[in-house]
N, CA and C atoms of all chains as a GROMACS GRO file, in nm:
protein
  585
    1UNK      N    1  11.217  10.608   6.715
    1UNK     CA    2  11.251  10.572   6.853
    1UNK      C    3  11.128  10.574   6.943
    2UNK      N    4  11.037  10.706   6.925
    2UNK     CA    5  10.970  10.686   7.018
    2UNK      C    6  10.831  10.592   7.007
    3UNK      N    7  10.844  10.523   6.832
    3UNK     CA    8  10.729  10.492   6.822
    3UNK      C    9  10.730  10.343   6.875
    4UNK      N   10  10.862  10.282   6.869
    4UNK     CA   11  10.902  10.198   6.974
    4UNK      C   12  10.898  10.156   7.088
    5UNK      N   13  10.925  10.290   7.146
    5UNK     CA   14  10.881  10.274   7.311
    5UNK      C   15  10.716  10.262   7.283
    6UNK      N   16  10.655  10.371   7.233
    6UNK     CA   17  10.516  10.326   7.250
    6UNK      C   18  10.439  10.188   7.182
    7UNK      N   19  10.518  10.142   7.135
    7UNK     CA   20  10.463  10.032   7.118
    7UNK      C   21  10.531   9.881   7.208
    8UNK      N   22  10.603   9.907   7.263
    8UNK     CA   23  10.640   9.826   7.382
    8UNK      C   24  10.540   9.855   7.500
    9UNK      N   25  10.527   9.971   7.516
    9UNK     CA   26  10.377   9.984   7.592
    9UNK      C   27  10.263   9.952   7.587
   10UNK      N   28  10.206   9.950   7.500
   10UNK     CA   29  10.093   9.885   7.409
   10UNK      C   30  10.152   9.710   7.434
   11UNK      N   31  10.227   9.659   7.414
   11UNK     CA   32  10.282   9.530   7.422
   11UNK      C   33  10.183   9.482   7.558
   12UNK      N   34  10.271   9.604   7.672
   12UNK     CA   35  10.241   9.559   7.852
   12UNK      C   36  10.097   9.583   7.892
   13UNK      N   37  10.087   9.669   7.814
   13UNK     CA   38   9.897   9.686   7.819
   13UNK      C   39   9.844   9.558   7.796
   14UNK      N   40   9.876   9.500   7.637
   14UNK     CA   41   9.807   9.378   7.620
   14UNK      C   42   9.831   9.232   7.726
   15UNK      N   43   9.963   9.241   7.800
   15UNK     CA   44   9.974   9.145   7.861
   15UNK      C   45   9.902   9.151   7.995
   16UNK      N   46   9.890   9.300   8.075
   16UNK     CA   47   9.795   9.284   8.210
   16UNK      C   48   9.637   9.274   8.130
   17UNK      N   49   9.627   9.293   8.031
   17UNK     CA   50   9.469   9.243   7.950
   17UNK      C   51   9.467   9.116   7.932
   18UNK      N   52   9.550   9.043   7.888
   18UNK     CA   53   9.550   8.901   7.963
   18UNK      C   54   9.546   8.838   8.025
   19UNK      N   55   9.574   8.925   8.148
   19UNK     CA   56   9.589   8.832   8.274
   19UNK      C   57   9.431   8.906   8.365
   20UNK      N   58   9.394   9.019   8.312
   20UNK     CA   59   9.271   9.038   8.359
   20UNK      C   60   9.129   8.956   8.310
   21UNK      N   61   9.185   8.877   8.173
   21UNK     CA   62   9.065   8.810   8.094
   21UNK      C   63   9.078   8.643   8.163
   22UNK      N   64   9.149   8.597   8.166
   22UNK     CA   65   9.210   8.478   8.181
   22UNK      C   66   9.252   8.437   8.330
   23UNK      N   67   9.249   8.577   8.438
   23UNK     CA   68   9.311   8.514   8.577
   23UNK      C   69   9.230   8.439   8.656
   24UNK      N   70   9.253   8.315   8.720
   24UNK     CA   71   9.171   8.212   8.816
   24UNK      C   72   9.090   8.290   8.890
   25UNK      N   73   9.146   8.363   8.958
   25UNK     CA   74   9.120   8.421   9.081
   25UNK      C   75   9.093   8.566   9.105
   26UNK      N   76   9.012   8.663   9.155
   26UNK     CA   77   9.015   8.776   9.128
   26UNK      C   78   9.072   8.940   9.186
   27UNK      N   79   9.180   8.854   9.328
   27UNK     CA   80   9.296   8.891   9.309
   27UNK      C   81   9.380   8.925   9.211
   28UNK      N   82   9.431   8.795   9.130
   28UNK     CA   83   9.498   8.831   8.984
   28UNK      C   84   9.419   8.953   8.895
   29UNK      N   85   9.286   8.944   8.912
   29UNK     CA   86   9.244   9.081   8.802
   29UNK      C   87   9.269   9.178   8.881
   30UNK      N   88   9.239   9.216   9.045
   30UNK     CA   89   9.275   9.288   9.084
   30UNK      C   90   9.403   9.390   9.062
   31UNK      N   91   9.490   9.285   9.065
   31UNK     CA   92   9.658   9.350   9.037
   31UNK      C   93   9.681   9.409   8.932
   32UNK      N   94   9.615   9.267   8.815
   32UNK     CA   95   9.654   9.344   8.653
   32UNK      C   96   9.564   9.484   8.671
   33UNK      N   97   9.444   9.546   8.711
   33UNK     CA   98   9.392   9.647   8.735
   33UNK      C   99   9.503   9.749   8.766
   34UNK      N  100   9.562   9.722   8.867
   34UNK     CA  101   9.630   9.853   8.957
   34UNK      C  102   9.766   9.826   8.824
   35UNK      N  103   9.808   9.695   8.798
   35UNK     CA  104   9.945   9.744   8.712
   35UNK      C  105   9.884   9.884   8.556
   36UNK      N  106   9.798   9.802   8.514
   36UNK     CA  107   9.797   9.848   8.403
   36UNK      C  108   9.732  10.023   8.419
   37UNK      N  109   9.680  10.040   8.535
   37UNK     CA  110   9.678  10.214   8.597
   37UNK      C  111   9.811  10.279   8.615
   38UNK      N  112   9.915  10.181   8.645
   38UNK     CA  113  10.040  10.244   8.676
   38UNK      C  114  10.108  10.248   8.493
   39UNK      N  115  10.088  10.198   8.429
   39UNK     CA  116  10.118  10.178   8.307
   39UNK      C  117  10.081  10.311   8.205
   40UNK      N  118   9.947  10.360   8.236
   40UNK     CA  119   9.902  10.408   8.132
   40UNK      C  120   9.989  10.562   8.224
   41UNK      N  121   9.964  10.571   8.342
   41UNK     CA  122  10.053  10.658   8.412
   41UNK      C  123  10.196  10.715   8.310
   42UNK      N  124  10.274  10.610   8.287
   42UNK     CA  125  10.377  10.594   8.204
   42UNK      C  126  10.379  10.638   8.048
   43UNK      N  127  10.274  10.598   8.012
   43UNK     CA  128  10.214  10.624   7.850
   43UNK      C  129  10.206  10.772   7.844
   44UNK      N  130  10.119  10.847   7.960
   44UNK     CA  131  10.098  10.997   7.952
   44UNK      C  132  10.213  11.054   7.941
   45UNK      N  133  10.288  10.978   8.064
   45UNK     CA  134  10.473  11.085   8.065
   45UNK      C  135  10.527  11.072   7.914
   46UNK      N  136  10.498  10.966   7.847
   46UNK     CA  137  10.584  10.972   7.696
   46UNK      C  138  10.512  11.066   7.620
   47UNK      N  139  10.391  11.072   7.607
   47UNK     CA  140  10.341  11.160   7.554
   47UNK      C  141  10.392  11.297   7.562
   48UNK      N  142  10.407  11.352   7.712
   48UNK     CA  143  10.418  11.448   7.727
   48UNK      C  144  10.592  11.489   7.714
   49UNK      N  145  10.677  11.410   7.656
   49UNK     CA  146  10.789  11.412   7.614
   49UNK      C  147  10.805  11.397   7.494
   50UNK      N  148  10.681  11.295   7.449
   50UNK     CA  149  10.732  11.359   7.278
   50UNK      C  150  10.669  11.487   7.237
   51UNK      N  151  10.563  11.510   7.251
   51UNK     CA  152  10.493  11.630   7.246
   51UNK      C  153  10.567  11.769   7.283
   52UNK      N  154  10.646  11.749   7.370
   52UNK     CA  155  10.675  11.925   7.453
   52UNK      C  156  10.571  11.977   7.536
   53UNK      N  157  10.431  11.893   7.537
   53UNK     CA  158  10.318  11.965   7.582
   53UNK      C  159  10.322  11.937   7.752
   54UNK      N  160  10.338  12.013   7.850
   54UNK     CA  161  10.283  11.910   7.971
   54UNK      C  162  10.143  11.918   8.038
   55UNK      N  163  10.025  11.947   7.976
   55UNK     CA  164   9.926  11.924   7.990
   55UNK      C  165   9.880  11.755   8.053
   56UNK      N  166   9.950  11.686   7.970
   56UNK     CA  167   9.939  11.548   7.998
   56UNK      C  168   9.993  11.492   8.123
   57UNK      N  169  10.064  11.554   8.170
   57UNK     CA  170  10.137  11.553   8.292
   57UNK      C  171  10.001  11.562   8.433
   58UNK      N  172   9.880  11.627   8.382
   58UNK     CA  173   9.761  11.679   8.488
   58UNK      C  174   9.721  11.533   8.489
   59UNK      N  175   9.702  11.470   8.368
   59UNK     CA  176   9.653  11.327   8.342
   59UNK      C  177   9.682  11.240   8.418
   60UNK      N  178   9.803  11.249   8.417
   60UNK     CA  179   9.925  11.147   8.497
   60UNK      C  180   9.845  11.130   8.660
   61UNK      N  181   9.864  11.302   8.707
   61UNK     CA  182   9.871  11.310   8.821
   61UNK      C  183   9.740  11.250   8.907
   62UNK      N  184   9.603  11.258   8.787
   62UNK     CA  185   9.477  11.233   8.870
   62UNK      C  186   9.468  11.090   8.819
   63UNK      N  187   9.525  11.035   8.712
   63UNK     CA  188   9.507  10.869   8.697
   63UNK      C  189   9.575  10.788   8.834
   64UNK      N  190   9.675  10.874   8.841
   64UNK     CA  191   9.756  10.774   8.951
   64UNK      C  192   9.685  10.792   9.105
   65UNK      N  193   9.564  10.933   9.137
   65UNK     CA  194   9.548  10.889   9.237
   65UNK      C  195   9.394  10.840   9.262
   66UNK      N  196   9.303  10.868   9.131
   66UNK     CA  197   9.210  10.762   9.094
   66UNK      C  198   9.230  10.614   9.121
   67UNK      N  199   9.357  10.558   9.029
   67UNK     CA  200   9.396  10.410   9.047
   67UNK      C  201   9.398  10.382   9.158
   68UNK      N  202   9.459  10.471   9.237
   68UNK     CA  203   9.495  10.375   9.386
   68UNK      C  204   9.352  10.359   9.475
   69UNK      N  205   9.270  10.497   9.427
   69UNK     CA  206   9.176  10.499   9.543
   69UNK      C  207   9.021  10.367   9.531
   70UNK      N  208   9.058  10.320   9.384
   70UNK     CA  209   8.988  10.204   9.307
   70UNK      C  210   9.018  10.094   9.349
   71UNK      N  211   9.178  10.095   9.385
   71UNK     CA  212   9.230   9.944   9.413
   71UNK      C  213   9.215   9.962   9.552
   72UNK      N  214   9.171  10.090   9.620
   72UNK     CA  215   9.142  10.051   9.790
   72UNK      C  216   8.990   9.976   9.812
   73UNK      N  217   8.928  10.073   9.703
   73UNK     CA  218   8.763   9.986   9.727
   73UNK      C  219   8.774   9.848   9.666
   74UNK      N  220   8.839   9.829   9.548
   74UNK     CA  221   8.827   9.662   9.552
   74UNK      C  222   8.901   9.580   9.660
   75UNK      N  223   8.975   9.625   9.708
   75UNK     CA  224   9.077   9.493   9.864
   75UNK      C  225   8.939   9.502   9.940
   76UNK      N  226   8.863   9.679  10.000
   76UNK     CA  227   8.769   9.617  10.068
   76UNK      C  228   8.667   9.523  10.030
   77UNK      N  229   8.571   9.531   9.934
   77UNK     CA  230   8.550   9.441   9.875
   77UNK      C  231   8.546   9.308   9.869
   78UNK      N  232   8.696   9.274   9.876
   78UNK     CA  233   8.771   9.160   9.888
   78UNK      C  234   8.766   9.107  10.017
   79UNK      N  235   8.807   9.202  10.137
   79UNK     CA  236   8.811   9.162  10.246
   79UNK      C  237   8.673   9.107  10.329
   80UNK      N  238   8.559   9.127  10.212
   80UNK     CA  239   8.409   9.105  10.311
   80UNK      C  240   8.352   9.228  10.371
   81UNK      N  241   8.417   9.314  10.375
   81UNK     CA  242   8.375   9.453  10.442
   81UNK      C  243   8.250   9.530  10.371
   82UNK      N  244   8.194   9.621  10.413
   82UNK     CA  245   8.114   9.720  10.392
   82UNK      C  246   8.216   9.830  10.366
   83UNK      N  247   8.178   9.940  10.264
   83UNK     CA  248   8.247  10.058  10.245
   83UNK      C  249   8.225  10.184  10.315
   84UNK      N  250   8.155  10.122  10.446
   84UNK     CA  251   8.113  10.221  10.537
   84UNK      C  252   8.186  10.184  10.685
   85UNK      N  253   8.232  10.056  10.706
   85UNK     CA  254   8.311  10.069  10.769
   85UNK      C  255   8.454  10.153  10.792
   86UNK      N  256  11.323  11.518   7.103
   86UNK     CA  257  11.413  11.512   7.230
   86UNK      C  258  11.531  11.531   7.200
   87UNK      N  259  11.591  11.636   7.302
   87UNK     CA  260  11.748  11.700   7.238
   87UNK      C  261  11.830  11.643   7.401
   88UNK      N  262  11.776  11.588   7.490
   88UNK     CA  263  11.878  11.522   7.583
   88UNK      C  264  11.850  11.410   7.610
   89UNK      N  265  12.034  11.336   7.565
   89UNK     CA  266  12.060  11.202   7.580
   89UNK      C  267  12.037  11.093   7.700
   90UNK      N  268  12.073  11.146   7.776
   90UNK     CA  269  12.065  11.172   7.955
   90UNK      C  270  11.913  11.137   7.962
   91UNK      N  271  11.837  11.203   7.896
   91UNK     CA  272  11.659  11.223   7.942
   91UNK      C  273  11.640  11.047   7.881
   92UNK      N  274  11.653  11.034   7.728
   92UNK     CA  275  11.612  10.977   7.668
   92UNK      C  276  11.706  10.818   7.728
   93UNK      N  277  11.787  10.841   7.838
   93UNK     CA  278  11.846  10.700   7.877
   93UNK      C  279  11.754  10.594   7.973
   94UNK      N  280  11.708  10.750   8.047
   94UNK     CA  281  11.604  10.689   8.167
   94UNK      C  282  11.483  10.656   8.115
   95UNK      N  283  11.451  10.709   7.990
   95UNK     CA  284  11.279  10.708   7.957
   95UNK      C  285  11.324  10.542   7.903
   96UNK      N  286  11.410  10.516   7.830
   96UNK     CA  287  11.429  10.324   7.787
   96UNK      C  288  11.424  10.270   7.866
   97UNK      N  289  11.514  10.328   8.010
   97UNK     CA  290  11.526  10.223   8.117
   97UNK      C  291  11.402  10.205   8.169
   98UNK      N  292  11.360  10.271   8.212
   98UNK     CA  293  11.190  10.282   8.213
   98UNK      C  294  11.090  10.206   8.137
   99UNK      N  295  11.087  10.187   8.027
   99UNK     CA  296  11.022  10.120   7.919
   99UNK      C  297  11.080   9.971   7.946
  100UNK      N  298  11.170   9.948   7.959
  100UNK     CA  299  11.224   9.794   7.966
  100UNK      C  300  11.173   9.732   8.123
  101UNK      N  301  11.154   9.845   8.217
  101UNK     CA  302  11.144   9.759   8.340
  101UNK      C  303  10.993   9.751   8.354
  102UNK      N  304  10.940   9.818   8.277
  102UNK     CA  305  10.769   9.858   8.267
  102UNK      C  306  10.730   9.659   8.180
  103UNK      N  307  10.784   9.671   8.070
  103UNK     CA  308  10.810   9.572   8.023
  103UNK      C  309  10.807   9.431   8.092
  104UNK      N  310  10.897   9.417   8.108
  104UNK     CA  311  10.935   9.288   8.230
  104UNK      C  312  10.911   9.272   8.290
  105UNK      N  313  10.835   9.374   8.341
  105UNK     CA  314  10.725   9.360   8.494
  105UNK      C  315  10.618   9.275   8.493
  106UNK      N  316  10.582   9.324   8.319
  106UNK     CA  317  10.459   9.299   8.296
  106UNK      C  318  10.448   9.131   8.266
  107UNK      N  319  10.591   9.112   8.204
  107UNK     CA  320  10.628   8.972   8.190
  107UNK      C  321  10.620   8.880   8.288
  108UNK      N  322  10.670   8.918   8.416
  108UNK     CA  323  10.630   8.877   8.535
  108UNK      C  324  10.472   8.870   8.565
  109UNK      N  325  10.394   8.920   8.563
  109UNK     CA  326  10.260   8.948   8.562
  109UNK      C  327  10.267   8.839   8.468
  110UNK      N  328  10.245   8.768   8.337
  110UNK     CA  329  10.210   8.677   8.253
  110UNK      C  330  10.264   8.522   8.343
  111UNK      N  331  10.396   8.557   8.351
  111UNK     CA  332  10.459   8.422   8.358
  111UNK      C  333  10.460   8.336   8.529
  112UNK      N  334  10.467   8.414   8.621
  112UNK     CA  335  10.440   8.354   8.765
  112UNK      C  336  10.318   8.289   8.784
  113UNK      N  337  10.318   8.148   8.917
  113UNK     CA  338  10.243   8.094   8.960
  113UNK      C  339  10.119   8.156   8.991
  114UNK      N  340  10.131   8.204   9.104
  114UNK     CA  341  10.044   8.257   9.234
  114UNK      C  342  10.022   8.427   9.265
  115UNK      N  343   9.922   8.434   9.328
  115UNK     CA  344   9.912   8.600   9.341
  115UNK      C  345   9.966   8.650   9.417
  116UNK      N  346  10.088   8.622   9.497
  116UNK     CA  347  10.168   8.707   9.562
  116UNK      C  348  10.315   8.662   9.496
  117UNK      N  349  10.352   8.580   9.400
  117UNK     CA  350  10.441   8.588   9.334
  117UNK      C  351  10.444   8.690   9.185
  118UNK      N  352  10.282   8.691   9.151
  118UNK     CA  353  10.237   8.781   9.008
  118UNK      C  354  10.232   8.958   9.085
  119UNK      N  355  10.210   8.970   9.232
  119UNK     CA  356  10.211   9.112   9.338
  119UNK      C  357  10.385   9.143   9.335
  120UNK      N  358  10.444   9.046   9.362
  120UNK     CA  359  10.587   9.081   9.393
  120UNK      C  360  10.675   9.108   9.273
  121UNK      N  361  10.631   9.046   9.178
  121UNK     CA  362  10.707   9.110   9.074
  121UNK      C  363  10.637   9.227   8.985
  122UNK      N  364  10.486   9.206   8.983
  122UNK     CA  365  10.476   9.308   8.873
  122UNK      C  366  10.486   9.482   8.900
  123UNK      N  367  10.426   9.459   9.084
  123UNK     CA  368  10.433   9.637   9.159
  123UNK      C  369  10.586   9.664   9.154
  124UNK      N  370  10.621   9.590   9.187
  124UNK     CA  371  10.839   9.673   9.218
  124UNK      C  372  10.880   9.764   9.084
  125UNK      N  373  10.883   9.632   8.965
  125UNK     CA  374  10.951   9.685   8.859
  125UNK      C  375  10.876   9.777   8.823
  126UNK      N  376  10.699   9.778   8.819
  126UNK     CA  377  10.632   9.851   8.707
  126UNK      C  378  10.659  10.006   8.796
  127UNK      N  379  10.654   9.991   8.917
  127UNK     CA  380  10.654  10.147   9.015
  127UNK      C  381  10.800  10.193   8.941
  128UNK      N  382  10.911  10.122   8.972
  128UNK     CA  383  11.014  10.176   8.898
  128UNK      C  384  11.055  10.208   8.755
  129UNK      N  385  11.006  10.128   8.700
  129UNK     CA  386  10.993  10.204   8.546
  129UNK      C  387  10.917  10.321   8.500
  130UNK      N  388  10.822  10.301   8.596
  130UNK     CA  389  10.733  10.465   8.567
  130UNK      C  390  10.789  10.544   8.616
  131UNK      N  391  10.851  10.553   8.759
  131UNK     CA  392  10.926  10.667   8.807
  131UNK      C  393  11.006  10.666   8.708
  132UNK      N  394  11.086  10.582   8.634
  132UNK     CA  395  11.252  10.593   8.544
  132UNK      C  396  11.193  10.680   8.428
  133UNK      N  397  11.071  10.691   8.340
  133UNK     CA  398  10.990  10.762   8.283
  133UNK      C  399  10.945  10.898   8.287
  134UNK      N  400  10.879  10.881   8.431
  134UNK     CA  401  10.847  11.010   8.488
  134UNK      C  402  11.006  11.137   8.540
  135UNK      N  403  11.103  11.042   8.564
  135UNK     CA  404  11.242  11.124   8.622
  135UNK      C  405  11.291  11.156   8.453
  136UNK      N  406  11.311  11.050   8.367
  136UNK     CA  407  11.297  11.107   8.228
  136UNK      C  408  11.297  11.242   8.184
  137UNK      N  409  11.121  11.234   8.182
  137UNK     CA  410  11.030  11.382   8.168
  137UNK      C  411  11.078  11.496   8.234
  138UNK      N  412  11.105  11.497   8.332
  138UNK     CA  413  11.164  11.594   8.435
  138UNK      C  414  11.297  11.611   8.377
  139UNK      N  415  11.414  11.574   8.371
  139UNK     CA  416  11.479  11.574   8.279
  139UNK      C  417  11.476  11.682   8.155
  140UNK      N  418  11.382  11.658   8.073
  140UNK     CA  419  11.342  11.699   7.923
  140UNK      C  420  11.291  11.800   7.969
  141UNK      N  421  11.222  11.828   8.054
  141UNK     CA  422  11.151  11.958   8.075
  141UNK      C  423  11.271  12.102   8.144
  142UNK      N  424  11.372  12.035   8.187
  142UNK     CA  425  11.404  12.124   8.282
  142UNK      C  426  11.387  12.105   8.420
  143UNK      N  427  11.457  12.216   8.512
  143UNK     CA  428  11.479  12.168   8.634
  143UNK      C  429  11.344  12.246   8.733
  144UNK      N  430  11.348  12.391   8.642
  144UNK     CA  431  11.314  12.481   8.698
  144UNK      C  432  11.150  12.529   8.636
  145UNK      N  433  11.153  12.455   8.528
  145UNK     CA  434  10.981  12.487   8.456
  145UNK      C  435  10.884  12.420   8.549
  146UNK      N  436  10.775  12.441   8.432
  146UNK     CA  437  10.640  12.401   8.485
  146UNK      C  438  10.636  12.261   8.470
  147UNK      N  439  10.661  12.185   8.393
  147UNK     CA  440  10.619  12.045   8.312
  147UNK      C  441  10.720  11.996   8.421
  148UNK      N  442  10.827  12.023   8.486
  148UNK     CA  443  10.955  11.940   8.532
  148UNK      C  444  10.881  11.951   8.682
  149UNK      N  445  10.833  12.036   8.732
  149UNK     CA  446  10.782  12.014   8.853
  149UNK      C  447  10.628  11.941   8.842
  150UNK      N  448  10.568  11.928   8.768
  150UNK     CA  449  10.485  11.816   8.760
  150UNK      C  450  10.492  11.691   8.730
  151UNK      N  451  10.600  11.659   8.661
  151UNK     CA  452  10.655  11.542   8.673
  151UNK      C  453  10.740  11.489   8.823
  152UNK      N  454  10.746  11.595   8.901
  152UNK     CA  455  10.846  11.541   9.036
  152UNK      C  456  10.736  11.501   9.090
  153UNK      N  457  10.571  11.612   9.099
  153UNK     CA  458  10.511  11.585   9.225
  153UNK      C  459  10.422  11.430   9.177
  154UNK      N  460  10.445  11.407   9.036
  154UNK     CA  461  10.362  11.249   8.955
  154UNK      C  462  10.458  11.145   9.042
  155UNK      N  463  10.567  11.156   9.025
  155UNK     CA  464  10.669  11.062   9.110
  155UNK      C  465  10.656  11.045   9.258
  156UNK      N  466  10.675  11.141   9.328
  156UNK     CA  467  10.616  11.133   9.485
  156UNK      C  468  10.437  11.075   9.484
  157UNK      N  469  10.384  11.125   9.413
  157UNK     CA  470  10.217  11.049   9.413
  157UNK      C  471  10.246  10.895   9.376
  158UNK      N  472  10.315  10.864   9.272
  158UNK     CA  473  10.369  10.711   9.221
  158UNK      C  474  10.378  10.600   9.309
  159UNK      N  475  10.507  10.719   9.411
  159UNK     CA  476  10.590  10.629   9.494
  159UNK      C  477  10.526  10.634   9.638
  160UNK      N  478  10.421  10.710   9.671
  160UNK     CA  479  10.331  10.654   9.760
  160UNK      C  480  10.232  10.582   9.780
  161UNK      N  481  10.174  10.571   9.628
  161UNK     CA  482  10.013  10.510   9.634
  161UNK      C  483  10.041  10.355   9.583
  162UNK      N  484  10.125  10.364   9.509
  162UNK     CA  485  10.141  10.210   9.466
  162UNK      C  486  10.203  10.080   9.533
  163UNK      N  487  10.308  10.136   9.639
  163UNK     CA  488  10.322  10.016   9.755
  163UNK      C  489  10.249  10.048   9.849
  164UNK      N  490  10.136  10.125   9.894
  164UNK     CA  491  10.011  10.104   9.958
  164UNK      C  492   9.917   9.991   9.930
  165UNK      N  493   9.879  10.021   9.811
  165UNK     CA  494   9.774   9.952   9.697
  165UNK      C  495   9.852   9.811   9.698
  166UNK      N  496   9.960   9.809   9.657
  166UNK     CA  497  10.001   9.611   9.724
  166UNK      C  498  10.008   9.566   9.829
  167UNK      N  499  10.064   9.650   9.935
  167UNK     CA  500  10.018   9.611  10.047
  167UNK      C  501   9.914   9.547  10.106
  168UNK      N  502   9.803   9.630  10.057
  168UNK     CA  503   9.655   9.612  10.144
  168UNK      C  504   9.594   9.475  10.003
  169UNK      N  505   9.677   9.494   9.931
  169UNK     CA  506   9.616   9.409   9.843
  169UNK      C  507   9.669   9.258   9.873
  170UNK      N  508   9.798   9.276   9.894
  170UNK     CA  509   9.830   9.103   9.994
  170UNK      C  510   9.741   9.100  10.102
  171UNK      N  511   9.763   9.146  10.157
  171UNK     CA  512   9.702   9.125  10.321
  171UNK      C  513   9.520   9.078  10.293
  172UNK      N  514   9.503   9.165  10.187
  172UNK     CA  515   9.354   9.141  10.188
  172UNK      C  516   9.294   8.978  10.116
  173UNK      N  517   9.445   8.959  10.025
  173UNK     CA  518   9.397   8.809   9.935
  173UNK      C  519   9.456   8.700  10.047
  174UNK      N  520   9.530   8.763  10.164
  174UNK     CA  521   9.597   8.657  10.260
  174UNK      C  522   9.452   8.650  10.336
  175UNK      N  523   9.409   8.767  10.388
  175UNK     CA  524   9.287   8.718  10.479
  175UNK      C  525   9.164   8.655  10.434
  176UNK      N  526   9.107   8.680  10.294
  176UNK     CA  527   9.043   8.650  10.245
  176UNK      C  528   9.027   8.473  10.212
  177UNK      N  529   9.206   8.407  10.251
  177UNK     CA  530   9.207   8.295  10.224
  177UNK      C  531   9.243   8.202  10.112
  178UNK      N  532   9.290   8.341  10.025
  178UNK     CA  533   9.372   8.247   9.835
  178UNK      C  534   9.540   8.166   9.942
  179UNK      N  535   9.503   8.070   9.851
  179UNK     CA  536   9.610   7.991   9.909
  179UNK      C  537   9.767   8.016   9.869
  180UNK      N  538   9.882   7.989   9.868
  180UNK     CA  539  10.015   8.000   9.811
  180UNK      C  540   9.996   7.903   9.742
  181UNK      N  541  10.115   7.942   9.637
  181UNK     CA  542  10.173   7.834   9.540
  181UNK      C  543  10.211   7.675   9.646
  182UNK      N  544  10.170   7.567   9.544
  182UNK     CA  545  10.237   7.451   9.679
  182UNK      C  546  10.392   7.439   9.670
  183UNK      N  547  10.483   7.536   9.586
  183UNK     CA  548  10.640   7.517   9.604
  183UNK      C  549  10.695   7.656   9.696
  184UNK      N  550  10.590   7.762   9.767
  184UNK     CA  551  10.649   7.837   9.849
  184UNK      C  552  10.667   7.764   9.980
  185UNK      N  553  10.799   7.802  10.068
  185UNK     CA  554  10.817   7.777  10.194
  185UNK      C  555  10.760   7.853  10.306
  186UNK      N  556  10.768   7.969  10.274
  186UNK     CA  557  10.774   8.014  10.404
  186UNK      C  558  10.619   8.092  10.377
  187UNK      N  559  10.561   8.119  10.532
  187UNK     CA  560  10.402   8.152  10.552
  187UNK      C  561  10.426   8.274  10.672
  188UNK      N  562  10.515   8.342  10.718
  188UNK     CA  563  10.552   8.444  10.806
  188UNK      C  564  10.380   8.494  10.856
  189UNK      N  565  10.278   8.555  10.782
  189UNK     CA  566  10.190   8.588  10.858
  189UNK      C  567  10.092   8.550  10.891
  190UNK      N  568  10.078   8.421  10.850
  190UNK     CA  569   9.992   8.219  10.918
  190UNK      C  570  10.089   8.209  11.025
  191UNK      N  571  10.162   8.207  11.053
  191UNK     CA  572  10.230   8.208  11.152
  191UNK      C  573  10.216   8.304  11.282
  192UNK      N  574  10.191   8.413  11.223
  192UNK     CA  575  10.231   8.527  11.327
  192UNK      C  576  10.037   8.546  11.383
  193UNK      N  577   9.959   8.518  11.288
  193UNK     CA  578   9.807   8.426  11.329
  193UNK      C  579   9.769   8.386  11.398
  194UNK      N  580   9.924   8.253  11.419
  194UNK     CA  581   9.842   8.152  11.508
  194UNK      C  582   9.860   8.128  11.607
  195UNK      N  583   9.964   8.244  11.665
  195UNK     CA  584  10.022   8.299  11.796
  195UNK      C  585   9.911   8.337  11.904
   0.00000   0.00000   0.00000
C-alpha cells in the first residue's frame, strides 16, 4: 500500500519536473518550483507514517518555510525589483 | 499503520496531490496552471499531513508537529500564489486568448 502511494508521488514529482524543463515562460517554472516544495512537504509526512519516526516531521516543517521564502525572492525578481527594496 | 480513519485521509491526499499535478501538465496559461495546481496540491498535503496527526495520536509529540506543518502549509502557500499572480500580471505574461474576464487590467485602468 504504501509503496503505492509513494510511488504516485514520485509520479507528481516527475510531472512538476516537466513542466520546470519544458515551461515557455518562467512563471510556469516558478510555480512547478513552489508545487513540487509543497510535494516533497507531503513525501516527508508519509515517511513519517510509515516509519513511526517523527523526526521527519522537523523536515516538513523547515522545507515548507524555506519554499515559500524562495518563491518570495523569485516574484521579486520577477517583478524588476531589487531585494533591498 | 493500525488506523483506517488515518490511512483514508493519507489516499485522499495522495489523489488530490496527484491531480493537481495533472493540472500543472495539462492547462493553457500561468494563471490557469496557478489555479489549479496551489488549491488541490495545498489540500492534499494538509489531507496527508491531518493523516499523520491521526496515526500519531492526539496528544503526542509527532501529532502536534504535524498540526503546527498544517497551519505553516496553510499560510505560506496561498501567499506564495498570490504574490506570484500579481507579480506575472505586473510583469506583463499575457492570458490565455479563450479567458474572458481581466478584473485587475481593469481595476488599472481606473
Amino acid at each position: 500500500m504504501f509503496t503505492f502511494l509513494f510511488f504516485s508521488l514520485i509520479v507528481a514529482s516527475f510531472m512538476c519536473l516537466y513542466r520546470i524543463m519544458v515551461g515557455p515562460t518562467p512563471p510556469d517554472r516558478m510555480v512547478a518550483i513552489d508545487i513540487l516544495g509543497i510535494i516533497v512537504v507531503g513525501m516527508c509526512a508519509l515517511f513519517a507514517a510509515n516509519k513511526g519516526r517523527d523526526f521527519y516531521l522537523y523536515i516538513a516543517i523547515s522545507w515548507s518555510i524555506l519554499s515559500f521564502v524562495g518563491t518570495l525572492a523569485l516574484v521579486k525578481f520577477l517583478e524588476g525589483r531589487g531585494f533591498d527594496e | 499503520m493500525s488506523n483506517n480513519f488515518a490511512l483514508g485521509f493519507i489516499v485522499i491526499g495522495v489523489i488530490f496531490d496527484l491531480l493537481g499535478c495533472l493540472g500543472l501538465i495539462r492547462l493553457p496559461d500561468i494563471y490557469n496552471r496557478l489555479q489549479a495546481a496551489t488549491k488541490s496540491v495545498t489540500l492534499g498535503t494538509c489531507a496527508i499531513l491531518f493523516g499523520v496527526f491521526l496515526e500519531f495520536g492526539v496528544f503526542s509529540s509527532g501529532g502536534l508537529k504535524a498540526l503546527i506543518c498544517i497551519i505553516f502549509v496553510m499560510f505560506t502557500s496561498p501567499t506564495a500564489a498570490h504574490a506570484l499572480a500579481r507579480g506575472s500580471h505586473m510583469s506583463g505574461f499575457k492570458l490565455w486568448e479563450g479567458s474572458k474576464v481581466d478584473k485587475l487590467k481593469k481595476d488599472k485602468g481606473k
